[in-house]
N, C-alpha and C positions, 0 to 999 in steps of 0.2 A: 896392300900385299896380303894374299890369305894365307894361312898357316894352316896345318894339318888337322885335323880331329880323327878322335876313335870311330866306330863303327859306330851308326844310330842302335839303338836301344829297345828295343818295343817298350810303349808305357805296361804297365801292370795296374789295375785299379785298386783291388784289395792284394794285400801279402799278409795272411796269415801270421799272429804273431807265437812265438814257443808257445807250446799248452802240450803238456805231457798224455797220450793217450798210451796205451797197450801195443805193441807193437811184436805180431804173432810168426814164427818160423816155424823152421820143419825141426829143429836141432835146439833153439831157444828161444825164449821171448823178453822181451824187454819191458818193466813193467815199472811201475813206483816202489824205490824204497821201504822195506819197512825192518825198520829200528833192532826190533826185538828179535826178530827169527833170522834174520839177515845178519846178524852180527855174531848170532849162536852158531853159524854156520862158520860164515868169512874168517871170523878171528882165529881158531884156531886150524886153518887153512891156510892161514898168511903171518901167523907167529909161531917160535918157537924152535928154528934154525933157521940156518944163514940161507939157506935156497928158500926154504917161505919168507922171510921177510927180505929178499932179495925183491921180493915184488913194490918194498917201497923205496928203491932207491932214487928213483929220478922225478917221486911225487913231492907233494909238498908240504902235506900230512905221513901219519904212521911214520914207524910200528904205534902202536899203542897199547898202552899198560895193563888193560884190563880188557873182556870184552865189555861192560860198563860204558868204558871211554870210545869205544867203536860205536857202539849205539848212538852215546851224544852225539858223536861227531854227525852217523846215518842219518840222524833228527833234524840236523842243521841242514844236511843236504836235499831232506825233503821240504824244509822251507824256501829253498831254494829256485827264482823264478831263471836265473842265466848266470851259472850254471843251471841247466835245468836235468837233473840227474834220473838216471836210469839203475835197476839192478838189472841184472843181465840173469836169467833165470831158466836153468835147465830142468829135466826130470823131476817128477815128483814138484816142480816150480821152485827147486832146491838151489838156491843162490851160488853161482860159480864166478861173479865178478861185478863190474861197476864199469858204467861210461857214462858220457854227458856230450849234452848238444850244448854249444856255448857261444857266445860270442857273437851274439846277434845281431845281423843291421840290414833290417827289412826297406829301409831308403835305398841300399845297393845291392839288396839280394844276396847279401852272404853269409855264413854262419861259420863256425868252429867243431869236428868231433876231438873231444878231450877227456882227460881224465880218465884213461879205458884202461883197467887194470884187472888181472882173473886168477884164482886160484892155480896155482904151479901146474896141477892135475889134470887144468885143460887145454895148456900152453900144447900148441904145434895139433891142434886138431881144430875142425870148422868151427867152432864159438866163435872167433872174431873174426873169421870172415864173412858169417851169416850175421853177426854184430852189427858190422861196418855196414854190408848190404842193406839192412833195414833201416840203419840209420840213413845212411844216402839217399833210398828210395822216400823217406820219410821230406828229406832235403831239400831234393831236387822234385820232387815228383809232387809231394803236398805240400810246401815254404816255396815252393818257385827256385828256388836259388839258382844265382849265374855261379858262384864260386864257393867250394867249399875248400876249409882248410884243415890242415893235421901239423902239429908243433911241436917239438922233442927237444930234449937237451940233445944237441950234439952228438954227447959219450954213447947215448941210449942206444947202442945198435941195433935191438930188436926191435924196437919202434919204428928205426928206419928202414929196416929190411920190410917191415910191413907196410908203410904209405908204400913205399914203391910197389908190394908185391898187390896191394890193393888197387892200383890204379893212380895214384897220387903223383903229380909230377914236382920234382924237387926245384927250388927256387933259389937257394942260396943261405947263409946263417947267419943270423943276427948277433953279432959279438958283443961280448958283457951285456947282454939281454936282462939277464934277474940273476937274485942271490935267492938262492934254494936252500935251505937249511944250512946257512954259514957258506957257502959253496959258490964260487962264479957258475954261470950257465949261460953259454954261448947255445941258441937256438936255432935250430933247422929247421925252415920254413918247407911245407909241402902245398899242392891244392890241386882240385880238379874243379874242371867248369862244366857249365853246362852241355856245351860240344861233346864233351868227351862222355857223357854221362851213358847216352846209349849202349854205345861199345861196350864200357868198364861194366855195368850191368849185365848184358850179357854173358860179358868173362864169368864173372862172378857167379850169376847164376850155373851154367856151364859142368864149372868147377863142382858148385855144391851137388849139380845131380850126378855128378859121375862117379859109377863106384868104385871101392875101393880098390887095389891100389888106386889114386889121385896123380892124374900128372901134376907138373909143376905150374902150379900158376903163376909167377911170375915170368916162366917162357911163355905161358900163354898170354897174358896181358902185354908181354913187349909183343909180340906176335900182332895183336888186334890193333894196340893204339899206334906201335911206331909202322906197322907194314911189314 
């Protein structure tokens, strides 16, 4: 009696493993951490009221105590092979946030964007969405990947409103998933596949060259992927 199977697979011979290169936009670039100027900036752009350190509410690190302690911590993240960390680096190459490719598994072609967090100052303007683009292009386009994913605590609205507004399709939530600084953390799973990667690229692009005012892109992205 035969039983069903997924769809065949094309083999892949090499998969590329993470290896941090420069990854260049029109709006910002994505480059290696560095400790010292990146923390001179970050730190007091993410402390020192409840809206800047509101940026560490759903992470796993921060606030932290000094900029001193942001630097350690920056130092630990450039030793870092997966997470493999990015600053996110506007004008001037002037530090406006943090993301990371992670969670690698070149056996199945898939990876993780995580850790993506940015200075209050550039919330609701193209940074993370020219972010996410490069990183995806970087994903799918040079890692091969069939699947990528995006993971939130649950509560995180604004991270959820971004997978979806990104292209991300939601999958469902993983309940009591992790304990986050003393805290339960039921997770919302998101991802996009390779199928869909065309499309949501173009959305994206699209978006980025249109000037301003911007329509909305999330009517545009249900527009291209649902029809």
């Amino acid at each position: 009696m035969s039983r069903p199977l997924g769809e065949p697979v094309e083999t892949v011979e090499e998969v590329p493993l993470l290896r941090r290169r420069d990854l260049d936009g029109d709006l910002i670039r994505l480059r290696t951490p560095d400790p010292r100027t990146d923390a001179a900036v970050l730190y007091p752009a993410t402390h020192g009221s409840p809206e800047a350190e509101s940026v560490w509410t759903y992470m796993g690190y921060g606030p932290f105590p000094d900029p001193g302690a942001m630097a350690d911590w920056i130092t630990g993240a450039t030793r870092s092979e997966d997470p493999m960390w990015y600053t996110v680096a506007g004008p001037n190459d002037r530090a406006v946030g943090m993301a990371a490719m992670m969670a690698a598994d070149p056996a199945h072609r898939r990876l993780e964007l995580g850790h993506i967090w940015y200075v209050p100052q550039v919330h609701h303007t193209g940074v993370n969405t020219e972010a996410a683009l490069l990183m995806l292009e970087e994903a799918f386009d040079h890692y091969r990947c069939r699947r990528v994913e995006w993971k939130c605590d649950s509560l995180n609205a604004p991270s959820r409103h971004a997978a979806l507004r990104l292209g991300f399709g939601f999958e469902g939530i993983f309940r009591n998933h992790m304990i986050v600084k003393g805290h339960n953390r039921d997770t919302a799973w998101y991802a996009m596949t390779d199928n869909e990667w065309a499309l949501v690229k173009k959305v994206l692009r699209e978006w980025l060259d249109h000037p301003d005012p911007k329509p909305s892109l999330s009517a545009m992205m249900g527009r291209r992927v649902d029809g």
